[in-house]
Structures are given as C-alpha cells and as structure tokens.
N, C-alpha and C positions, 0 to 999 in steps of 0.2 A: 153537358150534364155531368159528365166524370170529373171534371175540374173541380167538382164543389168543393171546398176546404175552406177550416177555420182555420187553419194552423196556416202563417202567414209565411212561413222556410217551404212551403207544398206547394204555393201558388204558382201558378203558369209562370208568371212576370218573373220572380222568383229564379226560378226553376234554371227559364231560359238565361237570366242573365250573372247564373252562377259557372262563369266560364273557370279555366284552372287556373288564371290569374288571377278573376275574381274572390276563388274560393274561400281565401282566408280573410280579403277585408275589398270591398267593394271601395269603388271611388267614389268619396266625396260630391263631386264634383256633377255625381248624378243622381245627387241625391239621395242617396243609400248607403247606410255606412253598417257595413255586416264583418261580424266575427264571429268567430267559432273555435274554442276551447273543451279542453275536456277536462276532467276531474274522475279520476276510477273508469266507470264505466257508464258516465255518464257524460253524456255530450250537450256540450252550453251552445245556447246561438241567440244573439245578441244582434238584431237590426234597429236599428234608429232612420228612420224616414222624416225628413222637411218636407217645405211646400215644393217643392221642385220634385223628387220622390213619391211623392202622392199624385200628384198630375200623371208621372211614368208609368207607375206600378200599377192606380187604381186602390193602395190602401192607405188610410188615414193616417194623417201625421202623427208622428209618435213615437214609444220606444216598444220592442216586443222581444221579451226572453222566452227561450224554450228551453228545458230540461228533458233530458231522453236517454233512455236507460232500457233499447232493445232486449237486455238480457233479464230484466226484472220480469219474476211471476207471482202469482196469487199466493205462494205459499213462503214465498219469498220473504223474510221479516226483517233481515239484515239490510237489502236493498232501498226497501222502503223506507227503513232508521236513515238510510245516507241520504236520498233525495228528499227526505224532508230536512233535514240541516240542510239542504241547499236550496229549498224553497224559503225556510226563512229568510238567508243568506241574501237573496234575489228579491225577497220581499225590499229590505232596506236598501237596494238599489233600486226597483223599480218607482220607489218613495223619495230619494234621496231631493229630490228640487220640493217638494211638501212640505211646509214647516210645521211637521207634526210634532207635540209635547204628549205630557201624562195628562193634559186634561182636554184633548184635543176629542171630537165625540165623530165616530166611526159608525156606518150605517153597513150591515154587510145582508146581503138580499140570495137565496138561494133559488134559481130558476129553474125551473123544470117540472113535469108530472113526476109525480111521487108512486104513483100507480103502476110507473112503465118503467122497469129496470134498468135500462141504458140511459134513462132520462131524469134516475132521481139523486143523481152525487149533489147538487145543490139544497134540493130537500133535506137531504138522509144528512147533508155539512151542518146543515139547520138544524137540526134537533142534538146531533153530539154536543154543537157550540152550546145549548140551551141548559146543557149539562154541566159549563163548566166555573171558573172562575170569575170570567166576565159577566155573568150573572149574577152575582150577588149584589146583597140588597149594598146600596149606597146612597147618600143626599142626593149626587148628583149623576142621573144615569149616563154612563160613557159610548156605552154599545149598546144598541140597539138591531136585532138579527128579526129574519122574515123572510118566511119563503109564500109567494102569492099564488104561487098558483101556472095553470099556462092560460092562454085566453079561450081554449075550449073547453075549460072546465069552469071558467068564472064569465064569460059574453064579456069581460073589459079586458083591456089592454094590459098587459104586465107593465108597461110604463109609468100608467098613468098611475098604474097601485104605489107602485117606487115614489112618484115625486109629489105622491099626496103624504107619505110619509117623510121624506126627505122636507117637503115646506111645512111640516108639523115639529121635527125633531133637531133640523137646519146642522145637519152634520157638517165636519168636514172635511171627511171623506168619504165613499161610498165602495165598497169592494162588492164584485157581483161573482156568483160562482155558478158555473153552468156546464153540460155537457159539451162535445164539440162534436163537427165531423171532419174525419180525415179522407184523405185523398191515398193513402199506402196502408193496406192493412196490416203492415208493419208497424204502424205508430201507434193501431190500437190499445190504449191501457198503458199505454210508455212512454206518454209524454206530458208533460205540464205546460200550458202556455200562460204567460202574466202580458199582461201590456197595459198600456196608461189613454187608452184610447176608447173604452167606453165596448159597448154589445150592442148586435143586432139579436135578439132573442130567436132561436128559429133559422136564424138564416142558415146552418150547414145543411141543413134537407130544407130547403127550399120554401121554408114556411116564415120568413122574414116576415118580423113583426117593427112598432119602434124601437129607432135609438133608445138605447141608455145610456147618455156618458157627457162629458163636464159640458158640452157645448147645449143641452137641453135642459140640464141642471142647474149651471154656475155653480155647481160642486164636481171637486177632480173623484173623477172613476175610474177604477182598477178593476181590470176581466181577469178572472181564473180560471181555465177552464182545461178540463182532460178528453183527451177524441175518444169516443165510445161508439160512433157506427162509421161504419163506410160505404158509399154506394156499393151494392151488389155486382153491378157489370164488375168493376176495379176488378175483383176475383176473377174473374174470367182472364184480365187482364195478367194477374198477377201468377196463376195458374198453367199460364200459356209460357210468360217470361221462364219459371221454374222447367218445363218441360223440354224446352228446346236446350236450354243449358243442360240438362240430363242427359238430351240425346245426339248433341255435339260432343260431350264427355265423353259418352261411348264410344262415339267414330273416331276421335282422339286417340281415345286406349286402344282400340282397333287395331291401328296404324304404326304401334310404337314394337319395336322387337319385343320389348322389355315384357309387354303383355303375357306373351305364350309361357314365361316362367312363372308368373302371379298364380297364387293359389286363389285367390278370390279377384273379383270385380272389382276396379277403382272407385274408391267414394270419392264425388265431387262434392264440395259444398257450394253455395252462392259465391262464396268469395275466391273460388278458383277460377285463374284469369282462361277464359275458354276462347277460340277465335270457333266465331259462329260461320265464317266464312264457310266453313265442311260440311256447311246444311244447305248453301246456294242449291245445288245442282238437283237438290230432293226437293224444298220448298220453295227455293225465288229469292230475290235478292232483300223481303221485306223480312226475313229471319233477322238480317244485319241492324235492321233498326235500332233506333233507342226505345227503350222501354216505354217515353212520353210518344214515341211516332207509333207504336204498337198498340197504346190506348185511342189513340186518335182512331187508328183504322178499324177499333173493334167500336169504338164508337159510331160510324159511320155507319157499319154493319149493323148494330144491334138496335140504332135511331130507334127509340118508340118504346122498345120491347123494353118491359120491369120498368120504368122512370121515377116510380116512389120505393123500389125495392134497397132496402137497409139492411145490412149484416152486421149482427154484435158478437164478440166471444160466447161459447157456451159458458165461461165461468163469468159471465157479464157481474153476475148477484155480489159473489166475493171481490172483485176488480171495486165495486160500487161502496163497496161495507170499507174497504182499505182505503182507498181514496177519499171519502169522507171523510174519516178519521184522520187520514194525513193534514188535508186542509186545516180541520178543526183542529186538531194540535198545533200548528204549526201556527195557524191564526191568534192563537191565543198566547201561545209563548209570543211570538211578536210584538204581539198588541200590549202582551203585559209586561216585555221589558223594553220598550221604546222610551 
C-alpha cells in the first residue's frame, strides 16, 4: 500500500538498487542507466530503462527526468523562475529523438478534476495555456489543448476522450499534464517529473484507469507531472523516522562533556549524522532500521487501517495556481521557439 509512487527515483526496485556504487550511474548492463546532477538547488535525475530494465524494475521502457528542488516554497518566486528554465531545458531533451519543426501539431490534454484542489494543475495548466500565444487565430491550427475531465464525472474513459481527439486532429505529439503521488512527503510540491513513456491516469492512489501513451496511439507521449498527495500512513512513517533522530540527538548530547557548558540544547537537523545505536537498549534493535524497513513494519501494523487515506499541503491552492502557470509558460515558450 505505502509503495504507491508515480515518481519512478521512489520505487521499491529503485530504491533498493541504488547501492553507493550505484548512486551516481547504474550499470548498463542491467538495464538501467541513472544519473544524478545538480544545478543550484536543484537536483536532476535522469533514468533510461530498455527491455532488460523493464522486466527488472517493473517500469516501462523509456527515459524519465526529475527535477527537485526541496527548498522551493509557495512564496518562493525566484525558485520557481529557475526550475522553470530547467523545465524547458529538459523539455528539449526529453524530445530530442522527435523530429519536431515549426509546423509540427502538438496535442497537450490536462487530466484531472478541476473541482478537487490537489487534482486540478492539469485543468487549471488548461486554461493558462487557453490564454496564451498558442491560441491565436492562424490558417493552420498547431496546438490544440483539453482537459476531459476524470471518468467519474463524465461515465467515459479519459482515454478514449484523448484518442477521439488525437484520430480527429492526428498530432504529432501528445504531452499529458497530471497530478502525481509520492511516496516521501518530502517531494510534495518539489518535484517535476517528464518521461517519454505515456500515463496511467489514476494510478498513484489506486484508481488506475487506461494507458495513455505512444503504444495505444501510434503518437509519441510525454507525461508531466508534479506529486501532490501522499499516502497518509507515510506520515506516520515519516513522523516516527524525525522523532527517533530527535531523541537519539539528546542522548548524544547527554553523553558529551561539552554539554554541561551549552547555554541551550543542541539543534539537530535531519542531516546530522546520529548513530541510532543509543536507542537499542530503550526501543530494540528495529530503531537501527532503514527508513524503507520502518515503513514496511508500520505497514504490517497499520494493514487495513486508512487504505484510501490522502494527505496534501495546507497551501495545496497556491502550490496548484504556481505550478500551472509554470507548465503553461514554459510549454509555450518551448513550443513557440522550437
């Protein structure tokens, strides 16, 4: 249940076969070829998976960048100027095998309810884009933009809307923009993923509808998408990880001479290296875990309890309103100097 993730650097498969050797670029040779770059404060991660990789992994052959930027917030305006020059940036790699021109006709589909806050940066991408240059009147229309809807508000398939349109308008490309879920509530609102592999509309909370993407089409699709919920247990999880690093810190400080002359109490952050080992004798030796063996056990425990339960930022509205507008500028400056 807590494994769910769109975000393809989160996955289990992922996860576990990011050893320290792995870290910076996985072997080839199994199919996975991962890197990871930063730029400011923003961290690039670039996997490319073949058919060997996909058999491994469990995810589709393809290429998937992520952009992430832990330290961006809603009021943020500088940050968001930078990761969108690197959303374009990423655009024309994510494109780069496409032989896209100026007269090449682009189909871009915003998915999600528009109703439900967490669920409408596709929508809400929709109507910016409807706004902008790529609308204007011309002989021959280039873009064509649509948001359908989700299938409990319209009894049809979000699919089938896309590829009635798509063998009306015969693009040659399709860009789809959706919400996502994440697996760490850390990526909330922080990260951008692109890949060349097409959507399951639905699938990060478990409501998997059809594929969208170049194999149901015979037109190449491009996913955009940003994580906006995460399972609810995770917090528990994530809640529990913070607390025990708090109170290993203190035993720490405790221990140390240095303490008794401190005017105040040590501030730990997350990134001070703590040895948990000083909590065996109080809690047992599963303090020592890794954070994924701590999800596992509280998953075990919590089996049943909340399974549709979803948590979004309180400033979800603003995160929705900026990230729209990100895509739609960024889409359009693209689009319009390609």
């Amino acid at each position: 249940m807590w494994e769910r993730t769109d975000l393809i650097d989160e996955s289990v498969e992922m996860v576990q076969h990011r050893t320290k050797k792995e870290k910076e670029v996985l072997d080839e040779e199994d199919g996975i070829l991962f890197e990871e770059s930063r730029d400011g404060a923003v961290l690039i991660t670039s996997i490319e998976v073949d058919d060997a990789g996909e058999k491994r992994i469990g995810k589709k052959k393809g290429k998937y960048i992520t952009l992430t930027d832990l330290t961006i917030s809603p009021d943020d305006e500088q940050s968001f100027k930078q990761i969108e020059k690197m959303f374009i940036k990423y655009l024309d790699e994510i494109h780069s095998k496409i032989p896209l021109s100026t007269n090449s006709k682009i189909l871009i589909i915003g998915l999600g309810n528009a109703s439900i806050t967490p669920d409408a940066i596709g929508p809400k991408a929709i109507e910016y884009l409807q706004n902008t240059s790529l609308t204007m009147d011309d002989e021959k229309v280039k873009v064509v933009m649509y948001a359908p809807g989700v299938t409990g508000q319209t009894g049809l398939e979000t699919s089938d809307f896309v590829k009635a349109i798509s063998d009306k308008f015969k693009p040659d490309l399709i860009i789809v923009l959706d919400a996502l879920a994440a697996r760490n509530s850390e990526r909330l609102c922080k990260t951008i993923q692109l890949t060349n592999t097409g959507i399951h509309p639905g699938s990060g909370v478990g409501n998997q509808r059809k594929e969208i993407s170049e194999e149901v089409y015979g037109v190449p699709v491009t996913a955009i998408g940003i994580p906006m919920v995460v399972d609810g247990p995770v917090l528990y999880a994530d809640a529990m990880e913070q607390v025990i690093h708090y109170i290993a810190s203190k035993v720490e400080e405790k221990g140390r001479p240095s303490s008794a002359l401190a005017v105040t109490s040590m501030v730990s952050t997350k990134d001070t290296t703590i040895d948990k080992k000083v909590l065996e004798p109080i809690f047992g030796e599963w303090v020592t875990w890794s954070k994924d063996e701590k999800r596992k056990l509280f998953e075990e425990v919590f089996i049943g309890k909340n399974p549709s339960l979803f948590v979004t930022p309180k400033e979800t509205d603003a995160w929705v309103d900026h990230y729209a507008y990100l895509l739609s500028n960024g889409l359009e400056t693209w689009i319009s100097n390609r």
